[in-house]
MDAnalysis code that builds the backbone (N, CA, C; Angstrom):
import MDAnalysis as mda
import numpy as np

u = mda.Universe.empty(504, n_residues=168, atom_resindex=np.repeat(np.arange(168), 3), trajectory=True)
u.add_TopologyAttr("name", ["N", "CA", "C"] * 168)
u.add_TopologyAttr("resid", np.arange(1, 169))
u.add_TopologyAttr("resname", ["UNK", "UNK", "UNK", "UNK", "UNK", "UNK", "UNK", "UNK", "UNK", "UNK", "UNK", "UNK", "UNK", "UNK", "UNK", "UNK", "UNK", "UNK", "UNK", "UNK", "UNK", "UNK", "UNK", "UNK", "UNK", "UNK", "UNK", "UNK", "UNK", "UNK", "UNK", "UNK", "UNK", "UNK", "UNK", "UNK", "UNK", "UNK", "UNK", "UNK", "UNK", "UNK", "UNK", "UNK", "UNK", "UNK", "UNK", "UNK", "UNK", "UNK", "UNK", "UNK", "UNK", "UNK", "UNK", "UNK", "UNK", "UNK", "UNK", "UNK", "UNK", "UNK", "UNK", "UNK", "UNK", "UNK", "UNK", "UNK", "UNK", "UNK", "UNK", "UNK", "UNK", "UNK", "UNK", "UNK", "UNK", "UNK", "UNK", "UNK", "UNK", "UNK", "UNK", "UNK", "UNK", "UNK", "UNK", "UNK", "UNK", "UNK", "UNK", "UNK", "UNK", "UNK", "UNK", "UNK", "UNK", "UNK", "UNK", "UNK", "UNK", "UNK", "UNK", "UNK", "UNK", "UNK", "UNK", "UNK", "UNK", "UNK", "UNK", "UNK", "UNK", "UNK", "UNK", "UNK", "UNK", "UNK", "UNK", "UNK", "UNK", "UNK", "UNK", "UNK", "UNK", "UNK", "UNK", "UNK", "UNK", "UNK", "UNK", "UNK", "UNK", "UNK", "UNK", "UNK", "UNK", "UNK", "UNK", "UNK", "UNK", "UNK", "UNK", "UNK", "UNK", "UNK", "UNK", "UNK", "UNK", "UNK", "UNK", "UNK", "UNK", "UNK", "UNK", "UNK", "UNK", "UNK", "UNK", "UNK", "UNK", "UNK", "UNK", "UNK", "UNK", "UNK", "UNK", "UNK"])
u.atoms.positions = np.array([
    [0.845, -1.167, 0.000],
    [0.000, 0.000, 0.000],
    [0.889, 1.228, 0.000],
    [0.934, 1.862, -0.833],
    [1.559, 3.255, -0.980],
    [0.450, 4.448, -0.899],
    [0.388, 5.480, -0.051],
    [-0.526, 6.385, 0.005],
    [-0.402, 7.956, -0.926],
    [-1.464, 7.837, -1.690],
    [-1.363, 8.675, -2.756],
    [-1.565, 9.711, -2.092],
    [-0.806, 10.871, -2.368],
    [-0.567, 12.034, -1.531],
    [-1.393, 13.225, -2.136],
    [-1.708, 13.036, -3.096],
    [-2.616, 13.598, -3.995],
    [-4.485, 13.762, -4.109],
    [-4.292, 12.537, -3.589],
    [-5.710, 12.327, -3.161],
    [-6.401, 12.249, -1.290],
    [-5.432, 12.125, -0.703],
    [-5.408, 12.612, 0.568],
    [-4.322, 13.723, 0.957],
    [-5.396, 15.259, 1.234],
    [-4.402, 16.101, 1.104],
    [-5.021, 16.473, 2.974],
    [-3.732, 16.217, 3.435],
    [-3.259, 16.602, 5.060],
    [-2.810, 17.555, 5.407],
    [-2.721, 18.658, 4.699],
    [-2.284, 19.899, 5.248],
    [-3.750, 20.898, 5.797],
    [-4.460, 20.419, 6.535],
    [-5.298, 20.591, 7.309],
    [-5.318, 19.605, 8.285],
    [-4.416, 18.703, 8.593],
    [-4.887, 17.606, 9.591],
    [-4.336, 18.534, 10.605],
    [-4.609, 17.791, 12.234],
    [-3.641, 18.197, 12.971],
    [-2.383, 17.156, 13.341],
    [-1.455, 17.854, 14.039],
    [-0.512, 16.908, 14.905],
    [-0.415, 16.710, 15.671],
    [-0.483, 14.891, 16.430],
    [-0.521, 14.993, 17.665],
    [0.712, 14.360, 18.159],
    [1.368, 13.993, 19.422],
    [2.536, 13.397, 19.647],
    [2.042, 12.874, 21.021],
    [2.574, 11.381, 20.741],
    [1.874, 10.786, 22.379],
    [3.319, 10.090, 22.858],
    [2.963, 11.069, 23.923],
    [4.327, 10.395, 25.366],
    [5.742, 10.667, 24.605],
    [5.806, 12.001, 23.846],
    [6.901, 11.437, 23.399],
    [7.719, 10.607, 22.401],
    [6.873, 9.542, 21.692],
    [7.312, 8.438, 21.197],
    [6.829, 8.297, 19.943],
    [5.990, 8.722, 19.693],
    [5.592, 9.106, 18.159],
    [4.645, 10.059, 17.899],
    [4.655, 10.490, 16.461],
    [4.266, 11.780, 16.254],
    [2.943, 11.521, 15.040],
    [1.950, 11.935, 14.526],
    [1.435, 11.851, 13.416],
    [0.762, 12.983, 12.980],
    [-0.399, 12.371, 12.069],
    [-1.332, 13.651, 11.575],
    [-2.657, 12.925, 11.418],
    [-3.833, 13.731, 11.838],
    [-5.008, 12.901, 12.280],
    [-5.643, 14.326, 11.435],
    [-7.171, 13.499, 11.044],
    [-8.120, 14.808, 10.323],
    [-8.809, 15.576, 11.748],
    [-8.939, 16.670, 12.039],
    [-9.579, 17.598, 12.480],
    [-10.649, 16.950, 13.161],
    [-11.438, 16.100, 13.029],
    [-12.633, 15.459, 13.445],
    [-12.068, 14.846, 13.941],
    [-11.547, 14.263, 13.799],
    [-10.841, 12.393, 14.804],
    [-10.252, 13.177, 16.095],
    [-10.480, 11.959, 17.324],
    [-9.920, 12.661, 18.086],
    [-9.236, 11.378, 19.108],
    [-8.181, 11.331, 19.838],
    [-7.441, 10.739, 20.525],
    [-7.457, 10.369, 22.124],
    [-8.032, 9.104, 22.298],
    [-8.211, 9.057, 23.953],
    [-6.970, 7.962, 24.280],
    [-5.794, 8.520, 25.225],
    [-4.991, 7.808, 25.716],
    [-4.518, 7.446, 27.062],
    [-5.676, 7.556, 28.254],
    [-5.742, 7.178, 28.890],
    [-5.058, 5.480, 29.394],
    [-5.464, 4.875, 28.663],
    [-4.847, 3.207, 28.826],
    [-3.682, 3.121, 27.586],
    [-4.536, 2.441, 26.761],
    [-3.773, 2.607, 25.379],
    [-4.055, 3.615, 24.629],
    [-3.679, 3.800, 23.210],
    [-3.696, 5.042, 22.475],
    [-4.550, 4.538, 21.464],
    [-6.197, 5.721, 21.489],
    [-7.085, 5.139, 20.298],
    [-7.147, 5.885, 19.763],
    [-7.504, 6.134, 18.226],
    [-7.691, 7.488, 17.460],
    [-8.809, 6.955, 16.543],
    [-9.494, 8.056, 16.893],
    [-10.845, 7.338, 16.296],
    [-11.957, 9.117, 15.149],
    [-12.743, 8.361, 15.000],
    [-13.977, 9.657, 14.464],
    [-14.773, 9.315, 15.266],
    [-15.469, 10.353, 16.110],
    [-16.681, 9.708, 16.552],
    [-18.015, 9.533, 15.894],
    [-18.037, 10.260, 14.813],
    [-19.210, 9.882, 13.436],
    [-18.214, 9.060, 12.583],
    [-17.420, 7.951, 13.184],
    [-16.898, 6.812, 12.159],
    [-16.730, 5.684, 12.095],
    [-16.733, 4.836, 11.584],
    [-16.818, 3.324, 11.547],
    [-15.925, 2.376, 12.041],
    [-14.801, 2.877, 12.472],
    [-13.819, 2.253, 13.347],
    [-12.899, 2.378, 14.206],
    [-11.841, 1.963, 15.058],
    [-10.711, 2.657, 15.465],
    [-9.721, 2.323, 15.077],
    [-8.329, 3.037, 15.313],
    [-7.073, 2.227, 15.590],
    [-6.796, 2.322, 16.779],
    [-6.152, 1.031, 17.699],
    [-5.850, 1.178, 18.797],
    [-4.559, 1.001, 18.391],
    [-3.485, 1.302, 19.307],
    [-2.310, 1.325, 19.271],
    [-1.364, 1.171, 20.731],
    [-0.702, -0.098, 20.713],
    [0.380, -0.509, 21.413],
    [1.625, -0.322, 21.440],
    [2.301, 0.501, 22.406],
    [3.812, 0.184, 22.759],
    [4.389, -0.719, 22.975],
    [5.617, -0.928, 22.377],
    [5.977, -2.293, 22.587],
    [7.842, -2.114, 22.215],
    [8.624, -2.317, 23.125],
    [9.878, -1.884, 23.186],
    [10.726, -2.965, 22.547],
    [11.778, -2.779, 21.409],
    [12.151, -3.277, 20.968],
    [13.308, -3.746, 20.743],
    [13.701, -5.234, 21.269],
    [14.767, -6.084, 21.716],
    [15.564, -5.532, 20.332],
    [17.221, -4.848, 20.895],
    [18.427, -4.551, 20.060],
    [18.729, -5.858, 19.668],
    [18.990, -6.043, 17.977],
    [19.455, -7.233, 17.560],
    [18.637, -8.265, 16.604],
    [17.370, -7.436, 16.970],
    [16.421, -8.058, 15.840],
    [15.816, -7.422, 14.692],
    [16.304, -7.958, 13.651],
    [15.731, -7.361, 12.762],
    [14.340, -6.715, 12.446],
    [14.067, -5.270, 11.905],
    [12.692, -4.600, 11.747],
    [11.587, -5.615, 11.331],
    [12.286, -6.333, 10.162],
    [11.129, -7.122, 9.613],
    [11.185, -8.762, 10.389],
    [12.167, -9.054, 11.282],
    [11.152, -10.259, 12.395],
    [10.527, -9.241, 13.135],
    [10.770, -8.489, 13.955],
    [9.939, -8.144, 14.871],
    [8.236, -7.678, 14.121],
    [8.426, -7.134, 13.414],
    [7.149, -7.150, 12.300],
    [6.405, -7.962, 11.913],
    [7.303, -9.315, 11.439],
    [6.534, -10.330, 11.456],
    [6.090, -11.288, 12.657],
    [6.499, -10.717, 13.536],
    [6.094, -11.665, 15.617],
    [4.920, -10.877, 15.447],
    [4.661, -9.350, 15.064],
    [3.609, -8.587, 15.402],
    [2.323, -9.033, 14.934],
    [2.384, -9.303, 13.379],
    [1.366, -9.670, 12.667],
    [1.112, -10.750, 12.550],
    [2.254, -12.144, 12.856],
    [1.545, -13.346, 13.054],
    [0.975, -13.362, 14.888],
    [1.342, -12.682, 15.970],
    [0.589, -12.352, 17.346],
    [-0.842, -12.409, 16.619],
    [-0.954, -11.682, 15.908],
    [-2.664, -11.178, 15.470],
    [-3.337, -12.816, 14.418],
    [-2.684, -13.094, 13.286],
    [-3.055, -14.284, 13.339],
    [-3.564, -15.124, 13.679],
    [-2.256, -15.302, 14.576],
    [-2.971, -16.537, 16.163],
    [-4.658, -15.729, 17.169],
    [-4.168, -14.712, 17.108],
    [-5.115, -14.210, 18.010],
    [-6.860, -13.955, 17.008],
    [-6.457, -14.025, 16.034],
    [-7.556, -14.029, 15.447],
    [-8.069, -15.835, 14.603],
    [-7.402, -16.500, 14.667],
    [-7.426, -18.008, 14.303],
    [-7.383, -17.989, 12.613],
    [-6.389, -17.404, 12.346],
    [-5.751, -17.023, 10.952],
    [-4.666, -17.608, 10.714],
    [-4.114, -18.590, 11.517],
    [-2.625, -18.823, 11.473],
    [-2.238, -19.065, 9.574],
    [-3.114, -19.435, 9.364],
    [-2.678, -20.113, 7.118],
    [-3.815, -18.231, 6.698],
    [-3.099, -18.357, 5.276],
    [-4.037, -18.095, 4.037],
    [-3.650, -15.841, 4.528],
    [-2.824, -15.759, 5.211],
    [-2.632, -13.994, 5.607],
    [-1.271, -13.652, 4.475],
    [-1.744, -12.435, 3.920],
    [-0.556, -12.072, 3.815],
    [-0.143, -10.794, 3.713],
    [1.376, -10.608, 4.399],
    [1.905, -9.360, 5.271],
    [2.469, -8.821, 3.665],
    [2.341, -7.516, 3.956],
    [3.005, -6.394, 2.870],
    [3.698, -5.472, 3.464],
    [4.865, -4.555, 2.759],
    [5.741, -4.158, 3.281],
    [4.583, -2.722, 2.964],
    [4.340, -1.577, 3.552],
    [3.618, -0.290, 3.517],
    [4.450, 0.535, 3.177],
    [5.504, 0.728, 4.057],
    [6.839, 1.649, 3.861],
    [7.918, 0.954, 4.470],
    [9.189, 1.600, 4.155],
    [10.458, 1.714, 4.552],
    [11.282, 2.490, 3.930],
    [11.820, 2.900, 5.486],
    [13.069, 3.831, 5.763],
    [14.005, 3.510, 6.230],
    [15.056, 4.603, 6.633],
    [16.064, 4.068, 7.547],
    [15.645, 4.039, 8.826],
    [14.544, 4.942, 8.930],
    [14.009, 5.320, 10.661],
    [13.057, 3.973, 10.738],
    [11.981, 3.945, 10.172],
    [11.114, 2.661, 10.539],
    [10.642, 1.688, 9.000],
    [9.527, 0.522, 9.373],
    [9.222, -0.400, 8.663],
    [7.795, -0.318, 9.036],
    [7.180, -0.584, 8.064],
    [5.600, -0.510, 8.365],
    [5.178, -1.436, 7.276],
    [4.515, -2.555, 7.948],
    [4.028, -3.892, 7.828],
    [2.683, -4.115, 7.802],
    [1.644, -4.619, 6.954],
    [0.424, -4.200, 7.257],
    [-0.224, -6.097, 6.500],
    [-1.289, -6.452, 7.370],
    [-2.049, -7.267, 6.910],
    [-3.352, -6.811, 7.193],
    [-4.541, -7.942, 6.582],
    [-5.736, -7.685, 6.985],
    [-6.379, -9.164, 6.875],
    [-7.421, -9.045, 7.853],
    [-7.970, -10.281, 8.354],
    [-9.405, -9.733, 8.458],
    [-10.235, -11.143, 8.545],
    [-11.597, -10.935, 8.844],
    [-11.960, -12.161, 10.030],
    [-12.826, -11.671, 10.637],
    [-13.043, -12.833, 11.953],
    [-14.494, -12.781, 11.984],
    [-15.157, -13.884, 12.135],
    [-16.190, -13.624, 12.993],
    [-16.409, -13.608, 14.492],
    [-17.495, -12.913, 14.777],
    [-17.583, -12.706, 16.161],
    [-18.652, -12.795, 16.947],
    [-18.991, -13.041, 18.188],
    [-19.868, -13.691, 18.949],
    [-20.772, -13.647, 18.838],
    [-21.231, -12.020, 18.186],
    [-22.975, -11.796, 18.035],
    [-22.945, -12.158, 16.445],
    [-22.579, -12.860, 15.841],
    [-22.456, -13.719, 14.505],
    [-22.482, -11.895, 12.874],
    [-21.308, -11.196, 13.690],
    [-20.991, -10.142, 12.492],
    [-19.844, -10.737, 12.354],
    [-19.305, -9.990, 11.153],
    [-18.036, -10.063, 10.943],
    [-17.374, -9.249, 10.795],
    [-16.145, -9.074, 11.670],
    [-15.501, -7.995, 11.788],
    [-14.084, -7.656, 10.974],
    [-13.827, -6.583, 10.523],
    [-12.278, -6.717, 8.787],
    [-11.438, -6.436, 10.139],
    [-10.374, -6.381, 10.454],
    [-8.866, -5.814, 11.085],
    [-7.849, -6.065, 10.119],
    [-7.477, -4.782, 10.129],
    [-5.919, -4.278, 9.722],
    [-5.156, -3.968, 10.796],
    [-4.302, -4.988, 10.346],
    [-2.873, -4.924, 11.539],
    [-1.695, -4.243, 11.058],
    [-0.736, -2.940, 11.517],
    [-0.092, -2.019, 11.034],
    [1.166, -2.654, 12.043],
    [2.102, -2.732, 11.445],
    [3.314, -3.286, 12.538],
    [4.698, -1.922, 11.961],
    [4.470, -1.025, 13.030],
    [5.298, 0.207, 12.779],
    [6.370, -0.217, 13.316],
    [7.875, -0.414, 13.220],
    [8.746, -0.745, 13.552],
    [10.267, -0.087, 13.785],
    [10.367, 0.911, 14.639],
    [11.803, 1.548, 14.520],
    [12.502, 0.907, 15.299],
    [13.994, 1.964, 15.530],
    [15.153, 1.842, 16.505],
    [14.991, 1.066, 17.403],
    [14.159, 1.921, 17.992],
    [13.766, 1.860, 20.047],
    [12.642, 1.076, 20.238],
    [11.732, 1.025, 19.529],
    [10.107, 0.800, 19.824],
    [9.353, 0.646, 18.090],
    [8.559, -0.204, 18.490],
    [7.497, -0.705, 17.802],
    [5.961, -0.454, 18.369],
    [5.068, -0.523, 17.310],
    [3.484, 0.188, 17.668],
    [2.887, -0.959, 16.806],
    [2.360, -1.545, 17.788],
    [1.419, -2.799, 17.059],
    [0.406, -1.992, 17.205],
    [-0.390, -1.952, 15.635],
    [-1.562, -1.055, 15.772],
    [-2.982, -1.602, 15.524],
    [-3.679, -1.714, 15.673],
    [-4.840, -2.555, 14.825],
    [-5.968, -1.526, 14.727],
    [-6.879, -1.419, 13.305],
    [-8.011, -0.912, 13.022],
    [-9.002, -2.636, 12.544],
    [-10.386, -2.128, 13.525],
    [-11.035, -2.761, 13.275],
    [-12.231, -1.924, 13.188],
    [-13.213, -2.515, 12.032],
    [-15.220, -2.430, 11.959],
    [-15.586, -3.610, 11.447],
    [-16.788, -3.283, 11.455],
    [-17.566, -4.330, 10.305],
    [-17.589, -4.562, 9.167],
    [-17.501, -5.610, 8.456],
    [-16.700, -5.819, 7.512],
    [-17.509, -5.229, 6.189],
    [-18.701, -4.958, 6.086],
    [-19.049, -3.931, 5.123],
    [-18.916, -2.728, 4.698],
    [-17.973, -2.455, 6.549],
    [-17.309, -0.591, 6.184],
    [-16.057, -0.198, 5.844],
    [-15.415, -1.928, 5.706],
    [-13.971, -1.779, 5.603],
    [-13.329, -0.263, 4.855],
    [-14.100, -0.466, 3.761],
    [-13.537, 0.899, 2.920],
    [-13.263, 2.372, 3.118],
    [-14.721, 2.793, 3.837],
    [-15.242, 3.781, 4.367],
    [-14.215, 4.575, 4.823],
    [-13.042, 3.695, 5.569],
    [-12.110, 5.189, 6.164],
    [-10.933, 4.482, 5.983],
    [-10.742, 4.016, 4.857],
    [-9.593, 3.201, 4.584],
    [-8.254, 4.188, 3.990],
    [-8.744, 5.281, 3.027],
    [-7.733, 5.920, 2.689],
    [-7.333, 7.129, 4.080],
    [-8.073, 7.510, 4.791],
    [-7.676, 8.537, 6.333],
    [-6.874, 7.340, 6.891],
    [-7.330, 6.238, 7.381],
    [-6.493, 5.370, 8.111],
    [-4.917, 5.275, 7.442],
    [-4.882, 4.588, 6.260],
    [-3.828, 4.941, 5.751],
    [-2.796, 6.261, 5.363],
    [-3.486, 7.035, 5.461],
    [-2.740, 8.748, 5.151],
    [-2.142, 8.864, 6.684],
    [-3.214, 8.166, 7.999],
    [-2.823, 8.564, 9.334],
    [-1.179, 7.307, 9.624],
    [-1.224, 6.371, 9.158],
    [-0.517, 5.406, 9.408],
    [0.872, 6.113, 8.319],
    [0.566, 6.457, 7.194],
    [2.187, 6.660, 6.591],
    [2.620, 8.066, 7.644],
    [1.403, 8.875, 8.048],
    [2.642, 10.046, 8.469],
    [3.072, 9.810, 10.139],
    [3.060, 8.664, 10.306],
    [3.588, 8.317, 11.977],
    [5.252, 8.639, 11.617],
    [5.484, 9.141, 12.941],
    [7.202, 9.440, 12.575],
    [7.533, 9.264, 14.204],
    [8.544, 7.810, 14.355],
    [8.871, 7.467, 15.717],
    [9.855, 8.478, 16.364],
    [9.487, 8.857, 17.647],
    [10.779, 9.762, 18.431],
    [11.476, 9.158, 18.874],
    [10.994, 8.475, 19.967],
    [11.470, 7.504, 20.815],
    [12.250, 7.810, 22.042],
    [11.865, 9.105, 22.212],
    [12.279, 10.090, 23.572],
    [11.655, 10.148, 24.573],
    [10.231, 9.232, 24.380],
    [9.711, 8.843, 25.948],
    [9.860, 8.021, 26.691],
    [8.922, 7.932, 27.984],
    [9.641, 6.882, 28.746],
    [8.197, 6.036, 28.231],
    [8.448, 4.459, 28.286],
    [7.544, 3.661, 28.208],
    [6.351, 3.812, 29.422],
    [5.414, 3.269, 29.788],
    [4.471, 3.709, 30.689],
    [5.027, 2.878, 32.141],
    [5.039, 3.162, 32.708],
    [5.728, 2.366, 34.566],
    [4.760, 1.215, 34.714],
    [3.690, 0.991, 34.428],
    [2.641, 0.167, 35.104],
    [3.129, -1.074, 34.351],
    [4.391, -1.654, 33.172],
    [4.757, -2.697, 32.612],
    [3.946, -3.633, 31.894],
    [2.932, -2.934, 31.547],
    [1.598, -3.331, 30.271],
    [2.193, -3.432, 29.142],
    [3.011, -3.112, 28.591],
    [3.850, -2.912, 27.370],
    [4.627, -4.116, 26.967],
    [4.191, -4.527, 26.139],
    [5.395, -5.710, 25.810],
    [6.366, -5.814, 25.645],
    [7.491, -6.392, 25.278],
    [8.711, -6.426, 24.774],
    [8.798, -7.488, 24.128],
    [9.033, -7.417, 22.520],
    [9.777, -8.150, 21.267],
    [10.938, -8.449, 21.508],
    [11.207, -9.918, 21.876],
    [12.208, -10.991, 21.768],
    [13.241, -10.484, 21.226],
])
């Protein structure tokens, strides 16, 4: 997925920066509750991304730790066969890894998730957007315009309460 810059024009978004540790650009409407984890959502919209810290073991390559991220979701969604991961971007600063899955779920909908595996230096952001799988589209190009302009700092401190994972 490469995001056409042309057709999502962000120089009206705002910028937000959480804890320090990464930075992006969100549309004007969407708005950010990070109380626990970090969600960025519309509230007239069809889905979220939630987003995880997750500190990242020196020595492993961007793209294993990328791929622990998105097969985690796999397993966790009972996808282990038939997924497949695409590279979104790369830099020298990060790697951004993206699959998508569909699950069903208890009250018998079915729900799409896109799993975003942002990957720098210091830290990684396992991210996931999920809705219903008929709205997949609906905010597919904002989600993506919000996911290429993440730019890792990595000048915060992780959160003290040790909720945060750490990649092997």
């Amino acid at each position: 997925m490469k995001v056409d810059h042309h057709i999502i024009d962000r120089s009206s978004w705002d910028e937000i920066n959480i804890d320090g540790w990464f930075k992006a650009l969100i549309p004007p409407t969407w708005e950010v509750d990070d109380e626990d984890d970090v969600i960025i959502f519309d509230p007239e919209g069809f889905g979220e991304l939630n987003i995880t810290f997750l500190e990242r073991t020196i020595g492993r390559s961007k793209r294993d730790v990328a791929g622990d991220i998105i097969a985690g979701w796999a397993e966790e969604l009972d996808q282990y066969n038939g997924y497949e991961a695409n590279i979104v971007k790369r830099s020298k600063e990060v790697l951004i890894v993206s699959a998508e899955f569909t699950a069903d779920e208890p009250e018998g909908e079915v729900e799409f998730w896109r799993i975003f595996a942002v990957v720098g230096d210091k830290i990684a952001l396992d991210i996931n957007y999920s809705c219903d799988v008929e709205d997949k589209e609906r905010e597919e190009r904002v989600v993506e315009g919000i996911i290429d302009s993440i730019q890792l700092i990595g000048t915060g401190a992780l959160p003290a309460d040790d909720s945060e994972d750490k990649l092997g």
